[in-house]
N, CA and C of each residue as an Amber inpcrd file, in Angstrom:
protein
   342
  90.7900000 119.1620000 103.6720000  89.7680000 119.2370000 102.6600000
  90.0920000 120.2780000 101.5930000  90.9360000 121.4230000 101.9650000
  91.4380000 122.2360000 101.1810000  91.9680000 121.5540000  99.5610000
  92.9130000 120.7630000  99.9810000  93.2770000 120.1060000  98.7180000
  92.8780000 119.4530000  97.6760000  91.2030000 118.8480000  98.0100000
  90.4440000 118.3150000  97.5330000  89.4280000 119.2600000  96.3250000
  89.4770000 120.8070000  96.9310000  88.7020000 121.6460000  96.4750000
  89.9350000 122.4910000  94.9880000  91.2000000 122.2980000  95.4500000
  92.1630000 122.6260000  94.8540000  92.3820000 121.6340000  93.2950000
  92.0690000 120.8940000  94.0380000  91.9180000 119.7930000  92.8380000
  91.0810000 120.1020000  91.5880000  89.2990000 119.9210000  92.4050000
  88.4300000 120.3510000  91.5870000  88.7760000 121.1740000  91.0280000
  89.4210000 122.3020000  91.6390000  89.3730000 123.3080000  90.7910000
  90.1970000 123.4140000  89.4170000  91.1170000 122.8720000  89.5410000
  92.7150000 122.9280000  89.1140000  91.8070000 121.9450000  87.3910000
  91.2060000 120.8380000  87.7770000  90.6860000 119.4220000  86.9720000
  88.9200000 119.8820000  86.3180000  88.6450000 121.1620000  86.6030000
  87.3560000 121.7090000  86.4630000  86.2760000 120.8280000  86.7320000
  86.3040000 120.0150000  88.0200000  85.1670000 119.2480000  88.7720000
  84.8760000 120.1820000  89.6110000  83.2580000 119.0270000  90.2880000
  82.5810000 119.4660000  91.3250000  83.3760000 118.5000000  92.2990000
  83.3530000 118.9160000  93.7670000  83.6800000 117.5450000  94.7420000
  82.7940000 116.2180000  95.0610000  81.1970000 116.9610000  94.2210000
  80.5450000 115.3770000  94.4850000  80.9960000 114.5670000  92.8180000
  82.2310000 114.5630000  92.2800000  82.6520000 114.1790000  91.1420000
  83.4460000 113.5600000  91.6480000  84.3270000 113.5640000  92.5880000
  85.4910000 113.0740000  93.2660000  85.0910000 112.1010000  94.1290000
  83.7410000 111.9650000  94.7510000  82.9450000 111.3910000  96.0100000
  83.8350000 110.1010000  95.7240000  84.1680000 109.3300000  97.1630000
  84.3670000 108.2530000  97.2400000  86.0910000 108.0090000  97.1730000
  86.5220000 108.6940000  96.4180000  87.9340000 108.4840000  95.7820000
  88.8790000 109.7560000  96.7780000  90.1230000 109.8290000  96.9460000
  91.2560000 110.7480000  97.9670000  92.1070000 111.5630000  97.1840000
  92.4360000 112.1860000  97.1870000  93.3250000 113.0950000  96.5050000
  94.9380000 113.1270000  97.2250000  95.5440000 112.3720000  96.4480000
  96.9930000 111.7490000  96.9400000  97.9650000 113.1130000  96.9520000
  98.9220000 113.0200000  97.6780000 100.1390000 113.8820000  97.5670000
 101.1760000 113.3470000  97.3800000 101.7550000 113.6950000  96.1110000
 103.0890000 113.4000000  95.5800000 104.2730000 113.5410000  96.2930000
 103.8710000 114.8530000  96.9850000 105.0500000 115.2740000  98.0270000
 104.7150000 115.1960000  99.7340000 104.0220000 114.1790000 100.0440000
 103.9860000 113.3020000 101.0010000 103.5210000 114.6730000 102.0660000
 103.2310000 115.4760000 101.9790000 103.0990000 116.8340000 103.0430000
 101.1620000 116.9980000 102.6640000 100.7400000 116.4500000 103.3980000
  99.0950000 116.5450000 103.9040000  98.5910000 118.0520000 103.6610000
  99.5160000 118.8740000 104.0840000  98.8950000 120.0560000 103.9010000
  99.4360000 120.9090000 102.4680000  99.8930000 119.9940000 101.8410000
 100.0380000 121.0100000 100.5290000  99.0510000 121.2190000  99.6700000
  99.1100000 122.4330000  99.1790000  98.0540000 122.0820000  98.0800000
  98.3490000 123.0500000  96.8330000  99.8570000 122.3420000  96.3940000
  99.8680000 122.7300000  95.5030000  99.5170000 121.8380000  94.2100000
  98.7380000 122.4760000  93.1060000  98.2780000 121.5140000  92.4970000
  98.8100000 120.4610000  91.8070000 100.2130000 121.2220000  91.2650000
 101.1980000 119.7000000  90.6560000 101.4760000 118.7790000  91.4050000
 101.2320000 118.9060000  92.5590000 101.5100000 117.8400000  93.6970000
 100.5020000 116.3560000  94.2580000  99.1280000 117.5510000  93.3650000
  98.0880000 115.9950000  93.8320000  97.5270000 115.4280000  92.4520000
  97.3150000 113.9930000  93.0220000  96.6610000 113.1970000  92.0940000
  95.5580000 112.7380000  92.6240000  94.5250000 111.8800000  92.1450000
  93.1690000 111.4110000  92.0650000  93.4090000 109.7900000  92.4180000
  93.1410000 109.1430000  93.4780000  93.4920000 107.7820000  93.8420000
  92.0930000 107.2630000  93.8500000  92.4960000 106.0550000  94.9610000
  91.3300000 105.4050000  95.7690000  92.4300000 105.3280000  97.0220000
  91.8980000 104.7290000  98.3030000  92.4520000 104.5870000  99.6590000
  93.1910000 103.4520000  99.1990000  93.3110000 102.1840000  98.4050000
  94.5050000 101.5300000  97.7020000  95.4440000 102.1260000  97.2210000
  95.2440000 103.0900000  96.1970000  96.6070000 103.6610000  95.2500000
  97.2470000 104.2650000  97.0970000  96.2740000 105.0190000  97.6440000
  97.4960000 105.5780000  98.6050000  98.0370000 105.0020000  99.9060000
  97.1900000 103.8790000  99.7310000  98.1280000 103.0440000 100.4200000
  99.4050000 102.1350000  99.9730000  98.9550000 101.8630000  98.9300000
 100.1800000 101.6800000  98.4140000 101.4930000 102.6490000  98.0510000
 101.1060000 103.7870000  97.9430000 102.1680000 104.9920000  97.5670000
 102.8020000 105.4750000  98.9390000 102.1680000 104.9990000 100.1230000
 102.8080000 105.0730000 101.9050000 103.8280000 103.6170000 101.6910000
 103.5050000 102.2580000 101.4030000 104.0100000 101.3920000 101.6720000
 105.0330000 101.5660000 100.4780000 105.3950000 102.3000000  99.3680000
 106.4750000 102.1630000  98.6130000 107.7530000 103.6180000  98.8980000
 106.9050000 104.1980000  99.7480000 107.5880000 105.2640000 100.1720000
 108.2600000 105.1810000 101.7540000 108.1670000 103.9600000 102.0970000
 108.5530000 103.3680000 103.4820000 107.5150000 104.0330000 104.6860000
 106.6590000 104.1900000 104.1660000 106.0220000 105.1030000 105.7020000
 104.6290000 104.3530000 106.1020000 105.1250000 103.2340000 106.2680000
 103.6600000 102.4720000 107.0840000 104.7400000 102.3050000 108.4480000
 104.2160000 103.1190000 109.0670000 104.8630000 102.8210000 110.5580000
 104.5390000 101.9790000 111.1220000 105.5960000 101.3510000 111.5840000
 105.1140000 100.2680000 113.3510000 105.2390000 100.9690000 114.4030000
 103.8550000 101.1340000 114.8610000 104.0790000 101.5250000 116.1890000
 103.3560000 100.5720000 117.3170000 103.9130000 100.1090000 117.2250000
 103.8220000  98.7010000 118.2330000 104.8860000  99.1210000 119.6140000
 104.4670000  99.2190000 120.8790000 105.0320000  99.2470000 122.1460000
 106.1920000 100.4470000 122.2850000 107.1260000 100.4900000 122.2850000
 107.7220000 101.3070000 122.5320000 107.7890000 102.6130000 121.7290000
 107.3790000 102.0170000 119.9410000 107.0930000 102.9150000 119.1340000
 105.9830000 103.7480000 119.0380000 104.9860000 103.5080000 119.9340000
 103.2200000 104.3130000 119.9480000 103.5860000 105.0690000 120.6860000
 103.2970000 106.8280000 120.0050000 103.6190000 107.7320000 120.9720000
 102.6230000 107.6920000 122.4010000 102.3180000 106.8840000 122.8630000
 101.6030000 106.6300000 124.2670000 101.7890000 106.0060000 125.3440000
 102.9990000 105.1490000 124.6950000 103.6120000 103.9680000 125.4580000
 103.7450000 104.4270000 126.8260000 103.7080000 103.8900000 127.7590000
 103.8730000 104.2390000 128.9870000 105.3520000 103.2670000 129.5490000
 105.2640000 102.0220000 128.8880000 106.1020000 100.9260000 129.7710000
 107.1150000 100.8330000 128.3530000 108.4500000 100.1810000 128.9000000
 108.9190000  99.9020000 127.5850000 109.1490000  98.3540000 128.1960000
 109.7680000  97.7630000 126.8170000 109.7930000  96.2060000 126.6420000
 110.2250000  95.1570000 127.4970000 111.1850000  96.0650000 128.1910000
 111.9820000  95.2510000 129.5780000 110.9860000  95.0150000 130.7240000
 110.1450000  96.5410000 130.7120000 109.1710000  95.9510000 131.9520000
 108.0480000  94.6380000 131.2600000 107.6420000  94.9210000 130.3870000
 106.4230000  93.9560000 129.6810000 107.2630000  93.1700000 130.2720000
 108.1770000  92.2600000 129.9180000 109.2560000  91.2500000 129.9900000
 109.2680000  90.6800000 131.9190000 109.2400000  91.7390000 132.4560000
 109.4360000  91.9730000 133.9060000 107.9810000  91.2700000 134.4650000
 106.8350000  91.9490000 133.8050000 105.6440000  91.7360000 134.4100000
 105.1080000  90.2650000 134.6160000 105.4830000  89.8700000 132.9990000
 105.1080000  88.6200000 132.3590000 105.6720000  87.7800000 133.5110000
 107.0750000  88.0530000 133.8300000 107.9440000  87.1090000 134.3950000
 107.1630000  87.0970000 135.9870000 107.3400000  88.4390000 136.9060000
 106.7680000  87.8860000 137.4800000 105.4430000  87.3430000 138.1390000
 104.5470000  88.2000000 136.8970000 103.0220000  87.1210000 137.7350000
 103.0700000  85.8430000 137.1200000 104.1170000  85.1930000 136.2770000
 104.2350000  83.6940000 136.2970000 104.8900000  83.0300000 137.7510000
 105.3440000  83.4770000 138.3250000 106.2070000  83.3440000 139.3560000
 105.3480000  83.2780000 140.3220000 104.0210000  83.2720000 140.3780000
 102.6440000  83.4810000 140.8310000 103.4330000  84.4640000 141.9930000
 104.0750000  85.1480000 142.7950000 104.3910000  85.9600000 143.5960000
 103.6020000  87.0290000 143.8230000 103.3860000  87.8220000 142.5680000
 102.5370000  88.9420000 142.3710000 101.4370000  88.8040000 141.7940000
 100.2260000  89.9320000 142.4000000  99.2160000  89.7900000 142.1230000
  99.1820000  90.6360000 140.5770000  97.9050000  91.1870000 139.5130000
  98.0370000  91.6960000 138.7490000  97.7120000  92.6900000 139.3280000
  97.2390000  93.5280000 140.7740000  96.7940000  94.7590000 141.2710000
  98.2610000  95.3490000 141.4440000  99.1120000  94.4550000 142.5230000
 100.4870000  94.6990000 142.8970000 101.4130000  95.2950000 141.7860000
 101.2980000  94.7100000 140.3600000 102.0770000  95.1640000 139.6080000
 101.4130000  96.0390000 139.0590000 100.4010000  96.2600000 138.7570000
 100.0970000  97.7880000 138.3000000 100.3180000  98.8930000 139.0700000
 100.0960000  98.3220000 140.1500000 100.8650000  99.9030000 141.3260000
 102.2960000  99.9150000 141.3760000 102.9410000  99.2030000 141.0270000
 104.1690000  99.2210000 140.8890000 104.5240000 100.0360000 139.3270000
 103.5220000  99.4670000 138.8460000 104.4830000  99.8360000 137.5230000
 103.6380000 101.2660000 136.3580000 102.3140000 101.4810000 137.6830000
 101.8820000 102.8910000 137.2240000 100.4900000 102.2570000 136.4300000
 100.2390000 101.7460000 136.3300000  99.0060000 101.3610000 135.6040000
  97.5740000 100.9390000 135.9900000  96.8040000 100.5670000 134.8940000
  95.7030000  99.7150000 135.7860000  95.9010000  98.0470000 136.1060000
  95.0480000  97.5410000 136.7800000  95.0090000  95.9730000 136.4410000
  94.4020000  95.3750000 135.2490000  93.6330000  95.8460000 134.6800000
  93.2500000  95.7780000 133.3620000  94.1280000  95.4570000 132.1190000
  95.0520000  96.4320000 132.3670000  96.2870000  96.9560000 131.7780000
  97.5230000  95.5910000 131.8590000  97.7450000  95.3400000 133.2460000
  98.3100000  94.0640000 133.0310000  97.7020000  93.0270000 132.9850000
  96.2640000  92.8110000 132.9890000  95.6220000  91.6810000 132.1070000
  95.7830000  91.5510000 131.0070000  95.6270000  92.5650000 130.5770000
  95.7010000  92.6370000 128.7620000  97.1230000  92.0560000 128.5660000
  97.9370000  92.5320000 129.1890000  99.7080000  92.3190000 128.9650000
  99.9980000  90.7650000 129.1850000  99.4810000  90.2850000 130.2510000
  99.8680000  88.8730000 130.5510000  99.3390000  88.2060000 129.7290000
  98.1180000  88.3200000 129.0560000  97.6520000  87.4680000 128.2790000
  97.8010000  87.9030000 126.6040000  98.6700000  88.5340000 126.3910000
  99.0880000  89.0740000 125.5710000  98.1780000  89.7950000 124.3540000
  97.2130000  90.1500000 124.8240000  96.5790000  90.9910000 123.9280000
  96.9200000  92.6890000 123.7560000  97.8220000  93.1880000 124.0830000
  98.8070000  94.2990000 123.9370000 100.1060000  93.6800000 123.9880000
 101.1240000  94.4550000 123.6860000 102.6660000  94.0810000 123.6310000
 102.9530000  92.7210000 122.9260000 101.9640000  91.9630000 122.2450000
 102.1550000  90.8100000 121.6060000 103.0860000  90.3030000 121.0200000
 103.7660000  91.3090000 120.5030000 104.7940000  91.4940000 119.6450000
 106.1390000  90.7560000 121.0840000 106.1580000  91.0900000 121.4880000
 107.3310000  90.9910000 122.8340000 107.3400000  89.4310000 123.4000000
């Protein structure tokens, strides 16, 4: 919020002048606030200024810093509760998780991508 007030100040506004609209960084660092550095957007201009600057991340499965499983097991799981062999309890204790967890997976509403 610092940067926002830096602004005003810098542009001789109030912040309920700014209401609604983001105060972009040129130099891609959230916490700067130096004033040549910000501009006056909407959540479009800066989304677009992430997507021309390459930084809309995928973090889809192996890339979400949370991931627990990587792609080979998804691959593993899928395979074998088609194999009807395993239950979805069996492979979550196997593979550290809940059953929930490989519900979601088998029916592909996580790891979709895979």
């Amino acid at each position: 919020m610092l940067h926002r007030r830096v602004y005003c100040v810098e542009h001789g506004l109030e912040l309920q002048d700014i209401a609604g609209l983001v105060v972009r960084h040129t130099c891609d660092n959230p916490a700067c606030i130096e004033p040549t550095h910000l501009l006056l957007g909407t959540k479009a201009d800066n989304n677009r200024d992430r997507a021309a600057r390459g930084r809309n991340a995928d973090r889809r499965g192996e890339k979400h810093h949370l991931h627990r499983l990587l792609e080979k097991d998804v691959r593993t799981i899928r395979r074998l509760y088609a194999s009807g062999k395993h239950t979805q309890r069996a492979l979550a204790e196997q593979y550290g998780c809940t059953p929930s967890n490989i519900s979601r997976i088998i029916s592909k509403n996580v790891w979709r991508h895979i």
